[in-house]
C-alpha positions in Angstrom: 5.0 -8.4 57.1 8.4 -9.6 58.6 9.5 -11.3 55.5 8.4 -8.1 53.3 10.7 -5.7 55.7 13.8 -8.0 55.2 13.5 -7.7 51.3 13.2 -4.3 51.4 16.1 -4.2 53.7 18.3 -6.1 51.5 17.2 -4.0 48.5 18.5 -0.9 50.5 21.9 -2.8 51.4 22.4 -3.7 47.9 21.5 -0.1 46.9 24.5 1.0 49.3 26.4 -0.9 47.3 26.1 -0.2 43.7 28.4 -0.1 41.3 27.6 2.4 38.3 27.8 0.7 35.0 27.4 -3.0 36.4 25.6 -5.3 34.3 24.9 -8.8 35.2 27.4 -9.9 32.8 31.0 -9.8 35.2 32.3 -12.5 33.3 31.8 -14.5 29.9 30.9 -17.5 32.3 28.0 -17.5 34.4 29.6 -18.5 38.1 26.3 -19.6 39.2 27.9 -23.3 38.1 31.1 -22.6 38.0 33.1 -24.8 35.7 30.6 -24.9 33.1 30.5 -22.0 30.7 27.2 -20.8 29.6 25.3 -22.9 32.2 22.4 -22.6 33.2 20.8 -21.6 29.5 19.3 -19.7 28.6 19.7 -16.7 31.2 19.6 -13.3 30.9 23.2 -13.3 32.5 23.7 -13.0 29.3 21.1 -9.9 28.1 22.8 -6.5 28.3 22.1 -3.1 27.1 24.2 0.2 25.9 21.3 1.7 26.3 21.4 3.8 29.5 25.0 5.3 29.3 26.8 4.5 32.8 24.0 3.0 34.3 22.5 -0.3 33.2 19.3 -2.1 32.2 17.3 -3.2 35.1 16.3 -6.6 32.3 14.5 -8.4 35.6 11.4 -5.2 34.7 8.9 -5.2 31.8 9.4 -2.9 30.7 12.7 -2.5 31.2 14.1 0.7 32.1 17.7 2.2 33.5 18.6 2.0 36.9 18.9 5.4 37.0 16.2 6.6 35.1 13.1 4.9 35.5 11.1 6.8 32.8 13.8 5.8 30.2 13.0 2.1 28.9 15.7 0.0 27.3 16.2 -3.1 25.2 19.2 -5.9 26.4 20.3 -8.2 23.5 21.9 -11.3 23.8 26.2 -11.4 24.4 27.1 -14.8 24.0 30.8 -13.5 23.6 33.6 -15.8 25.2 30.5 -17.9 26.3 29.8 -20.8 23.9 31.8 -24.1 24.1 35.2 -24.5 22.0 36.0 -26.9 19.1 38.1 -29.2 20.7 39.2 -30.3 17.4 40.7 -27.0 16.0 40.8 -25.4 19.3 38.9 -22.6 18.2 36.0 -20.8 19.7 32.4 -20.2 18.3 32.4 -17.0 16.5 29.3 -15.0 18.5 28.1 -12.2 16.1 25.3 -14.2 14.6 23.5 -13.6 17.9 24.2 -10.0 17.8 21.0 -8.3 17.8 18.9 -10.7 19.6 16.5 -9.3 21.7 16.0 -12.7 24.0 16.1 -16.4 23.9 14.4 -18.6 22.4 10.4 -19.2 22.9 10.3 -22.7 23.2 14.0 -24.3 23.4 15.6 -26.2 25.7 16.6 -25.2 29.2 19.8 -26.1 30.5 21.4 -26.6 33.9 23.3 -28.8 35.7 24.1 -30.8 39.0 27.2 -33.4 40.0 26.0 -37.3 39.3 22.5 -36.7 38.0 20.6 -39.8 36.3 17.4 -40.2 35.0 16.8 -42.7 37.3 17.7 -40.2 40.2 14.6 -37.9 39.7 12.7 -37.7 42.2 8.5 -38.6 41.7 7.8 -35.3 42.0 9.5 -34.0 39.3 7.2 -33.2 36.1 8.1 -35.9 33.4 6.3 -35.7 29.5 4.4 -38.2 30.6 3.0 -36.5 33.4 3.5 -32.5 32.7 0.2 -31.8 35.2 2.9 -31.9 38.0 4.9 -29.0 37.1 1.6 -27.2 37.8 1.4 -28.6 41.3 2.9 -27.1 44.7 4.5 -30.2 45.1 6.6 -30.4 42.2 10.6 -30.4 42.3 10.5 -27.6 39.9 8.8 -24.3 39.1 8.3 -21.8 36.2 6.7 -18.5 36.3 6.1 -16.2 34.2 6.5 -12.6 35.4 4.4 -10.8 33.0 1.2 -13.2 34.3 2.5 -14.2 37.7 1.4 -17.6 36.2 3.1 -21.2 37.1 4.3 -22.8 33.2 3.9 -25.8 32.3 7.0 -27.9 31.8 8.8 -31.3 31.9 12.4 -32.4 32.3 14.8 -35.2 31.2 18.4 -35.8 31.9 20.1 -36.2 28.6 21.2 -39.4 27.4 21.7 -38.7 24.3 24.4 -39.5 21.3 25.5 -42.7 23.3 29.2 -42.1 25.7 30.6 -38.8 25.7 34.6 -39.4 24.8 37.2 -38.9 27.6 34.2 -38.4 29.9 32.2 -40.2 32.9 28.6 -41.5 32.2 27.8 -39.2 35.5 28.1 -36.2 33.8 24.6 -35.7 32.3 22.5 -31.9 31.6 19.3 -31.6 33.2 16.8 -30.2 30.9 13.8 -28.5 30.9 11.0 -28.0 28.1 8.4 -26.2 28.4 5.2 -27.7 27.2 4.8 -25.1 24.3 6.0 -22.3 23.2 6.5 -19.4 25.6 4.9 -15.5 25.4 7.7 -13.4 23.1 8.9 -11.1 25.6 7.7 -12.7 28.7 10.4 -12.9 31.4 10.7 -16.2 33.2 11.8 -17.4 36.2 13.1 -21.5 37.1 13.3 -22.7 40.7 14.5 -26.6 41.2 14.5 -27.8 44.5 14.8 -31.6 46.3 16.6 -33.2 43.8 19.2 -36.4 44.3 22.1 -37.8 42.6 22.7 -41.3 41.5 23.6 -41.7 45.5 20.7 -41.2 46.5 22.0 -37.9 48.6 20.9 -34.3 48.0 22.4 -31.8 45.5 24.2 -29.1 46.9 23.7 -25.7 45.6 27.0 -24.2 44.1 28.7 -21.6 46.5 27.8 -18.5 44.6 24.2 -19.5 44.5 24.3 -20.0 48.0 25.4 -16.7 48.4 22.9 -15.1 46.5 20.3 -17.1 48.8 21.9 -15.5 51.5 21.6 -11.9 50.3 25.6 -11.3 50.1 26.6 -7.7 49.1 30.0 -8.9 47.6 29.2 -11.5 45.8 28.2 -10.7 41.9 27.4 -7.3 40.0 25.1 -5.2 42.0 23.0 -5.6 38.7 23.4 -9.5 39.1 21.8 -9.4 43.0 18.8 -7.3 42.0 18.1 -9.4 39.3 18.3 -12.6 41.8 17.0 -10.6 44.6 13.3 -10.5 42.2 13.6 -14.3 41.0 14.2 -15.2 44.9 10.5 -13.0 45.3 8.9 -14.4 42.2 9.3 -17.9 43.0 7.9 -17.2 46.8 5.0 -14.7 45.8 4.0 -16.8 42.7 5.3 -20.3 43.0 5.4 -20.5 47.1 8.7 -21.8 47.0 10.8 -20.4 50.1 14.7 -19.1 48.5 16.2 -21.4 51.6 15.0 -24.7 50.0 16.2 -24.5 46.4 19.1 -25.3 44.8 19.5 -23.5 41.6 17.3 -20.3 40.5 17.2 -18.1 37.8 15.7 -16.0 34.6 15.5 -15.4 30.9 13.4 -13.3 28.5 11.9 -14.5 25.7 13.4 -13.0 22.6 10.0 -10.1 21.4 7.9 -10.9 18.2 9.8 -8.2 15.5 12.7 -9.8 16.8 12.2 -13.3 15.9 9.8 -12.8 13.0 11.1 -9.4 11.5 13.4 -11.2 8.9 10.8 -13.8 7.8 7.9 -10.9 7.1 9.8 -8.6 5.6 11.2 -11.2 2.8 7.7 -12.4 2.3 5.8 -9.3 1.5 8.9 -7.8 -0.5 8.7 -10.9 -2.5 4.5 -11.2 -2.6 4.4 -7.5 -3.8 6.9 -7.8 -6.3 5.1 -11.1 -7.9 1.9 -10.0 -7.7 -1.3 -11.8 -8.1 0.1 -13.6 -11.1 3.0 -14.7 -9.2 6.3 -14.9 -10.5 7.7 -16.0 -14.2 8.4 -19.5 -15.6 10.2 -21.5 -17.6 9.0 -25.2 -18.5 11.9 -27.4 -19.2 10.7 -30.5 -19.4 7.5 -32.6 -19.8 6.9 -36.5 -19.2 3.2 -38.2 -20.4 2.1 -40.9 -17.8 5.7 -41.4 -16.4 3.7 -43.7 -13.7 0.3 -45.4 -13.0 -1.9 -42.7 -11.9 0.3 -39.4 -13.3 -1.5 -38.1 -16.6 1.5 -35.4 -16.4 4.8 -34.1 -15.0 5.9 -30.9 -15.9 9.3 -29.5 -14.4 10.6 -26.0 -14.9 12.0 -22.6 -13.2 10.9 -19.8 -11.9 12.4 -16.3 -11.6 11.7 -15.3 -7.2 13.1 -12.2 -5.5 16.5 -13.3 -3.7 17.3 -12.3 -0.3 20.6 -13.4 0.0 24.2 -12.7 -0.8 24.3 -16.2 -3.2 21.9 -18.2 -4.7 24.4 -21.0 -3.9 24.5 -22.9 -0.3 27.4 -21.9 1.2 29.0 -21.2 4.5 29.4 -17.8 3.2 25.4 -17.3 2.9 23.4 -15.1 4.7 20.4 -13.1 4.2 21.0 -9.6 3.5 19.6 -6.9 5.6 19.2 -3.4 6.1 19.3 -1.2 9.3 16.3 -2.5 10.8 16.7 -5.9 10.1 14.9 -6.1 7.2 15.5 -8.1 4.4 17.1 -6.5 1.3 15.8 -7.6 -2.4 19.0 -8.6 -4.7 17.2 -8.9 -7.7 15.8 -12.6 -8.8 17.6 -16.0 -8.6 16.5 -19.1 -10.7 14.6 -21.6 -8.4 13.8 -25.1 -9.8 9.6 -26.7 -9.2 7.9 -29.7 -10.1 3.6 -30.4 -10.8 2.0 -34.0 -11.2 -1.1 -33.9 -13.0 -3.4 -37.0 -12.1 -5.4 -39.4 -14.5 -8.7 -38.0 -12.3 -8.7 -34.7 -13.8 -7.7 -35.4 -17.0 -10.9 -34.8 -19.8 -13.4 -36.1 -17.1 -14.6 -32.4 -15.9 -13.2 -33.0 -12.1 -12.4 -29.5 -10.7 -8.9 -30.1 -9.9 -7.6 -28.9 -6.8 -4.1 -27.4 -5.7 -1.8 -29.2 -3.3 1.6 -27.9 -2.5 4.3 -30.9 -0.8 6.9 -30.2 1.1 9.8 -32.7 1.3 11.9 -34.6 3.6 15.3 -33.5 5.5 18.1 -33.0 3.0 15.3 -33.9 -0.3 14.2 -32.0 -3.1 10.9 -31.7 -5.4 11.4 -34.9 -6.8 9.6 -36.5 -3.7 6.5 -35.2 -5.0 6.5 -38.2 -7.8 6.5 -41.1 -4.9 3.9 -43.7 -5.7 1.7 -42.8 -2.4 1.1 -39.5 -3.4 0.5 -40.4 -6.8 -2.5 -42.0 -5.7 -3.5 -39.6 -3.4 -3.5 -36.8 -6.2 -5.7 -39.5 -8.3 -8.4 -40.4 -5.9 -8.9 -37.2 -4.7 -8.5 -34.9 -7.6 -5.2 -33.1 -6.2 -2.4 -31.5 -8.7 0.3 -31.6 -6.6 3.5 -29.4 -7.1 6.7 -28.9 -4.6 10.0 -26.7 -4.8 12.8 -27.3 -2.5 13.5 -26.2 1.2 16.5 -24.4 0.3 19.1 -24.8 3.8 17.9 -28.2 4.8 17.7 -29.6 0.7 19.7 -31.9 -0.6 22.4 -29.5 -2.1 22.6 -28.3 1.4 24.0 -31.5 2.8 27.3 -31.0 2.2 27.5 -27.6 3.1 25.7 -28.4 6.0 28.0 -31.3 7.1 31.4 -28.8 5.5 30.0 -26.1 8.6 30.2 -28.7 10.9 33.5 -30.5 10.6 35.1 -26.8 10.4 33.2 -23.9 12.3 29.9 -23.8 13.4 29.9 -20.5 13.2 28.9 -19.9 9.8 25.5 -22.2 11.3 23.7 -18.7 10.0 23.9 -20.2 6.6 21.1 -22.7 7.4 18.3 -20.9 9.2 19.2 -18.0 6.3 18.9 -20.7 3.5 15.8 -21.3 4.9 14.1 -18.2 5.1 14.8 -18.2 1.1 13.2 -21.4 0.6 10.0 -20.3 2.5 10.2 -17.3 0.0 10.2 -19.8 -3.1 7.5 -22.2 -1.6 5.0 -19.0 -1.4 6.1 -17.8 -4.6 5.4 -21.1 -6.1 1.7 -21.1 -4.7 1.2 -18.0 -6.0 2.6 -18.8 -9.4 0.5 -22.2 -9.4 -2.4 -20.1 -8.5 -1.7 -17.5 -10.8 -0.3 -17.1 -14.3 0.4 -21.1 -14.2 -3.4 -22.1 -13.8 -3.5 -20.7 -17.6 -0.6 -22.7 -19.0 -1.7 -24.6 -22.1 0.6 -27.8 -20.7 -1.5 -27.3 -17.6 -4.8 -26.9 -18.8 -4.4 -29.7 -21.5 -3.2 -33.1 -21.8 -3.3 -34.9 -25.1 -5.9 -32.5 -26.4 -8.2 -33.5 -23.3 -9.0 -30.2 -20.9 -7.7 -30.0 -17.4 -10.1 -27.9 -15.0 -8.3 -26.2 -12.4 -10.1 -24.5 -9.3 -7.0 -21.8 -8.1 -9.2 -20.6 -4.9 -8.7 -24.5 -3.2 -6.0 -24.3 -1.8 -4.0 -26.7 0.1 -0.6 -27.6 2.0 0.9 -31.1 2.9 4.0 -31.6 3.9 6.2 -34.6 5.7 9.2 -34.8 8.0 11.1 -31.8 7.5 8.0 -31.1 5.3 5.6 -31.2 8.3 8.6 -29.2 10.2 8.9 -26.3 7.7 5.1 -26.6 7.2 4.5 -25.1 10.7 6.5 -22.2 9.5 4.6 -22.1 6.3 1.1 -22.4 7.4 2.3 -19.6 9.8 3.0 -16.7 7.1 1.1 -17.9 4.1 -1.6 -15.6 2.9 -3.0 -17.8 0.2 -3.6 -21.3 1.8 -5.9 -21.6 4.7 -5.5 -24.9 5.7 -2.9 -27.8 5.8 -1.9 -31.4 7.5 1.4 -31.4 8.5 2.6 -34.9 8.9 5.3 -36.2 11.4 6.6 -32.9 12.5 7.8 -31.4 15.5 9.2 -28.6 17.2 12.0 -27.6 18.5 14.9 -28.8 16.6 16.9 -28.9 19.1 14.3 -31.8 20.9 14.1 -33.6 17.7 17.9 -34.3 16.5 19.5 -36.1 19.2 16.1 -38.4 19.1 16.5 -38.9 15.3 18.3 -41.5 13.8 18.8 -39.8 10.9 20.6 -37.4 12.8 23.5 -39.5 13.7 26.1 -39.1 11.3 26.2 -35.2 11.9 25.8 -36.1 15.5 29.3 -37.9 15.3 30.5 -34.6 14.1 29.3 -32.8 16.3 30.7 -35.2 18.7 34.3 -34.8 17.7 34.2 -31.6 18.2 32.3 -31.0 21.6 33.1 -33.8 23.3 31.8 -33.3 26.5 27.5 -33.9 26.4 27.3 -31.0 29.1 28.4 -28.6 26.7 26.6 -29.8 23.6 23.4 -29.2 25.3 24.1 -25.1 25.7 25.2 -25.6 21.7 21.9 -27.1 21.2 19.6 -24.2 22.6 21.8 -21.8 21.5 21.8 -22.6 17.6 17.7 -22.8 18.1 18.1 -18.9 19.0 19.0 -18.7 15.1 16.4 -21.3 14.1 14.0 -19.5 15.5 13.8 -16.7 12.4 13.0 -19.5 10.3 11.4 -22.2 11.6 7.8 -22.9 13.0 9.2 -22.2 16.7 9.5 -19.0 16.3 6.0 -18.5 14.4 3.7 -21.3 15.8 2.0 -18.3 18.5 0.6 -16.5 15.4 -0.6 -19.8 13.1 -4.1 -19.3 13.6 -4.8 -16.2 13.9 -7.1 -16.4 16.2 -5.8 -14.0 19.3 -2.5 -12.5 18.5 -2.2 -12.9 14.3 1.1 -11.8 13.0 0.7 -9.0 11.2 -0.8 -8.7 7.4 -1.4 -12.1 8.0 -4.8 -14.2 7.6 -5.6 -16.9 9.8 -5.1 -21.2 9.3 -6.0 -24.4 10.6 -3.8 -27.6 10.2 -4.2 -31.2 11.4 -1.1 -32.8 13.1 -0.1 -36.2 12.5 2.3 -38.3 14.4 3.2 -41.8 14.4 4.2 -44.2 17.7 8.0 -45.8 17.4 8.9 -42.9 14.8 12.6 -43.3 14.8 13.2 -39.4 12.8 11.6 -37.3 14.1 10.0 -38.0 17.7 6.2 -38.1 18.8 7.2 -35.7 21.8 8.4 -33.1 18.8 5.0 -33.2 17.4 3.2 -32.9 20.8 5.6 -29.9 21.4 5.0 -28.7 17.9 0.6 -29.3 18.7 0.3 -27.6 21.9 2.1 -24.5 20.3 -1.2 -23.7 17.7 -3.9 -21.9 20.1 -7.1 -23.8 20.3 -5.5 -26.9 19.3 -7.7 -30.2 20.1 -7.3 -33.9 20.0 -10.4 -36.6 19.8 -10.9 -38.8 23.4 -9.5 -42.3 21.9 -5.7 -40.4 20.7 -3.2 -43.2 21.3 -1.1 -43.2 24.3 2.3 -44.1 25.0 3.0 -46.5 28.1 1.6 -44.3 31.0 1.1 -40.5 29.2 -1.4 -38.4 29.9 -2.1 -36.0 26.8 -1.6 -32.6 28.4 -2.8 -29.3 26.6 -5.4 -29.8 24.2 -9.3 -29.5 24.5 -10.7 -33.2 23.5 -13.4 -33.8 21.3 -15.5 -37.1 21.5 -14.7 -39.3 18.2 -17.4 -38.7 16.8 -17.9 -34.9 16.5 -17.3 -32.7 13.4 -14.5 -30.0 14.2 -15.6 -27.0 11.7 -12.8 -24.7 14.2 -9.3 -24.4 15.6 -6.7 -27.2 15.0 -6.2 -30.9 15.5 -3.5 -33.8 16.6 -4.2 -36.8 15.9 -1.5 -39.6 16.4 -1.2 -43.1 14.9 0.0 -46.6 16.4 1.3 -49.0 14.1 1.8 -51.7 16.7 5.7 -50.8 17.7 6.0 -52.4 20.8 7.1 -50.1 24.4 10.2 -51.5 24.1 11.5 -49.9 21.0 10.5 -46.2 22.2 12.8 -45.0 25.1 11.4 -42.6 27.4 15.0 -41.0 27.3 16.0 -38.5 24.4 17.1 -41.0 22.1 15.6 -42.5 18.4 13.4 -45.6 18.4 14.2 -48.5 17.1 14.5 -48.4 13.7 13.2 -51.6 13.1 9.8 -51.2 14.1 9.9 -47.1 12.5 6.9 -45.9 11.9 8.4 -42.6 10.1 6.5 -43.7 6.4 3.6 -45.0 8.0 1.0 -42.4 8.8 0.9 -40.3 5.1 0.9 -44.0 3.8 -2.4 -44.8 5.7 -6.0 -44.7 3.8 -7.5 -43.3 6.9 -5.0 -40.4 7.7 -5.3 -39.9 3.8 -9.2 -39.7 4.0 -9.1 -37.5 7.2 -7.2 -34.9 5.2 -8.8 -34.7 1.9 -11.8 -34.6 4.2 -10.6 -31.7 5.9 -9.1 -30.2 2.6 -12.6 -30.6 0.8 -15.4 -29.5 3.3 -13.0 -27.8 6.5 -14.4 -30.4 8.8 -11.8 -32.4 11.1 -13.3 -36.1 11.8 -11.9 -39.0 13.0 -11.9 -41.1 10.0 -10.1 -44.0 12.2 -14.2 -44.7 13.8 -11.9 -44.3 17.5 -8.2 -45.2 18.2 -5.9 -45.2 15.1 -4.2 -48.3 15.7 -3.0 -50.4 12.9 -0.5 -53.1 14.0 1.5 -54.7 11.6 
């Protein structure tokens, strides 16, 4: 009772001092660390609103509604004006406009804070780690997330970045602390973070900064009267639902979760645009050129173009590129661009009768189509009957990477061009299924090879995609409304976890480098370029994959198997665990590997020997890579013992997707563990 009359005290003092027209945002730094612009991140210091005239948003309520006017709602977007670090090189700041319009973070990107001479090392046992993410769900643990929508603790883990090796001009004591949660969050959900009992590399205390501590105090000077309210109600969250007293911690405070239209408006809207305007039939070809058994097991390869709606401003990648839109955020059609495809026909299918079944691939970071003729999945497509076929993931292909690498030795603020790129090549890849499915199944250099018949079946329908392939698949297997199911191999989500722990990420880290020298700061550049990932990716779409509770909308539902590899040195097991525990109703089967002392948090298990006719499955591969060459810290394993090629290369990861492809039943086709040491 006593502790309820004090809050409702200070809300009455902080009343008495109001300021009209005060939003949480005094400053384009967040003083709650002072010294470090943008930190903590994400926070909705950063969410305002012109919504509610002289007043402001009250963005700490859902809904949210105007100080003044309770019965009027209002929407804050994201102004990361002033706030994101400077290009030390060209001493030039980040250009902020492509996060105009945002109606919240990110759902499942890093979280960003910081304290003096943090290690690793220096965590305290209680601290939820990814090998042990139960604790973050425990009283006991040094750190606490609630969502305010559910009054719900989150499950989380942190790390200390070590990444990119030693920052330049800069002590080795001056490390992030980051937090991930351990899938992706609710779109729109507020949440609040509470840390508390954490030591430096002295083994003493961290001390709250002074303005936090003066929040914890309930100071009426201190801060936008908009700014204590909004601290006032994570101070009572973190009591009421986390039973964590304001006195004891040492850093506090909340973001929103950027709402569904908001992350996935761009994506829909290009796809049914595009769908309606190709029809069943799909979109028009041209066949430039055909090769007869150009390898053991290929019958055929036929490349050509097809003619696919265009979104942007340029077919070309450029820093100049971005999608076009229209008021609402929609993408706007620009008539047709001129996008390049590529089918292998197998031996299997070739004048035997085998119904021949449709398998789109999606390639590697910075690849094209062309990695659809590698000798792997040339067998694959023999012995199981598969015509395989692949377009290119515009943004992240390889005519993207110079561009890419152009954007960012000069400005990253042109970074838009990727996730925009992106959303094009999604566009294509559906087109292409629905062309392969359509007017293509009828093409005479389809249907017949050497005067010997080809029988296609168009309704099975498949994806399989690897590295950026499995990445992009997530996104794919999200909004695809003619393939049901699909095996994404060696993915992971988010982005922003995989690249500093990918090896093939560390040229355009040294880029990077150069121009935000200081680690601190690259980890708010990090989380903040996911914000624009989001519209593109599978992080912003992994909630609505299957379909199953919340489906995005005209939209049918999908299952995929997940499969990662031990010592992967490209793209990281934890990315594919992230990436896993995303999908609603995912499972794994009792014997999944482990790494060193991990517990396998989120997913319903299934004995090894059941049949899975429903939901989702991870299923992860050890090739024998010893503990050594994976570090617990975020960066890549040793490429000597990568595992990257190993799992799409193995018969039984092969089997247990045709399998799945062929009946829609998930089994463990390893008999138990998949271990295969080498």
């Amino acid at each position: 009772m006593g502790d309820t009359l004090m809050r409702t005290i200070v809300m009455v003092v902080l009343m008495a001092h109001a300021a009209k027209g005060a939003t949480q945002r005094s400053s384009p730094c967040d003083p709650l660390i002072p010294g470090l612009c943008a930190l903590p991140f994400p926070s909705n210091y950063y969410l305002d609103s012109d919504d509610c005239g002289d007043s402001f948003c009250e963005t700490w309520k859902s809904p949210m509604v105007c100080h003044d006017d309770n019965t009027k709602q209002c929407t804050g977007f994201v102004n990361l004006t002033d706030t994101l670090p400077k290009d030390v090189e060209n001493n030039k700041g980040i250009n902020a406009s492509a996060w105009t319009g945002l109606d919240g973070f990110s759902p499942i990107s890093q979280i960003t804070t910081y304290f003096d001479r943090l290690s690793d090392a220096s965590l305290p046992l209680n601290c939820p780690r990814f090998w042990n993410i139960s604790v973050s769900l425990s009283q006991q643990s040094c750190s606490v997330m609630i969502d305010t929508t559910t009054g719900k603790r989150v499950p989380h883990w942190m790390e200390v970045d070590e990444s990119f090796g030693a920052s330049r001009d800069l002590p080795l004591t001056r490390h992030a602390l980051t937090i991930w949660p351990a899938s992706r969050l609710e779109s729109g959900h507020r949440y609040v973070i509470g840390i508390h009992g954490l030591t430096d590399d002295t083994g003493k205390q961290v001390l709250a900064s002074e303005y936090f501590q003066a929040m914890q105090q309930g100071s009426h000077t201190i801060g936008t009267f908009s700014r204590r309210l909004a601290m006032a109600d994570v101070f009572e969250n973190l009591e009421t639902h986390g039973g964590i007293k304001r006195s004891v911690l040492q850093t506090a405070w909340d973001f929103t979760v950027g709402s569904r239209p908001g992350i996935t408006t761009r994506m829909l809207s290009a796809r049914d645009d595009a769908l309606r305007r190709v029809g069943t039939d799909g979109p028009s070809y041209i066949i430039t050129t055909v090769k007869d058994y150009p390898r053991n097991n290929t019958a055929r390869q036929i490349s050509g173009i097809m003619s696919v709606p265009l979104y942007l401003n340029d077919e070309a990648p450029g820093k100049h590129v971005r999608l076009v839109l229209d008021a609402d955020g929609k993408a706007v059609y620009q008539g047709d661009m001129y996008a390049t495809f590529e089918v292998i026909i197998p031996n299997s299918v070739v004048g035997t009768g085998r119904q021949a079944r449709l398998v789109q691939y999606g390639h590697g970071l910075f690849g094209d189509k062309s990695e659809v003729e590698t000798s792997y999945l040339a067998e694959d497509a023999d012995r199981y009957g598969y015509i395989l076929f692949s377009s290119d993931w515009l943004g992240l292909a390889a005519l993207d990477e110079g561009p890419v690498a152009l954007m960012l030795a000069e400005d990253i603020s042109d970074f838009s061009m990727v996730p925009d790129r992106l959303t094009q090549g999604v566009v294509n890849a559906l087109c292409l299924m629905r062309m392969m499915s359509g007017r293509f199944a009828n093409e005479p250099k389809l249907r017949t090879v050497h005067d010997q018949a080809v029988v296609v079946d168009t309704s099975k329908r498949y994806y399989f995609g690897n590295s950026l392939g499995g990445i992009m698949g997530g996104m794919y297997m999200s909004v695809t409304t003619d393939v049901e199911r699909g095996l994404l191999g060696v993915p992971g989500a988010p982005l922003t976890m995989l690249l500093p722990r990918s090896s093939d990420f560390s040229a355009l880290g040294e880029i990077l480098k150069l121009r935000y020298p200081d680690h601190v700061e690259l980890m708010v550049l990090l989380p903040a370029l996911q914000m624009l990932l989001d519209r593109s990716c599978s992080e912003g779409f992994l909630d609505g994959l299957t379909g199953t509770t919340d489906p995005l909308p005209n939209t049918p539902p999908h299952r995929v198997i997940v499969h990662y590899g031990t010592g992967d040195a490209q793209v990281s097991w934890l990315g594919a665990q992230s990436m896993a525990r995303s999908i609603k109703g995912i499972g794994r089967f009792e014997s999944n590997i482990v790494i060193g002392n991990e517990t396998l948090f989120g997913y319903a298990i299934h004995n090894d020997t059941a049949v899975v006719t429903q939901g989702s499955m991870i299923v992860g591969f050890d090739f024998g890579a010893p503990l050594s060459h994976i570090p617990f810290s975020n960066n890549p394993c040793d490429e000597e013992t990568d595992s990257h090629e190993k799992p799409r290369r193995n018969r039984e990861a092969q089997d247990m997707m045709n399998h799945f492809f062929t009946t829609g039943e998930i089994i463990n086709t390893c008999g138990g563990k998949c271990y295969y040491p080498e």
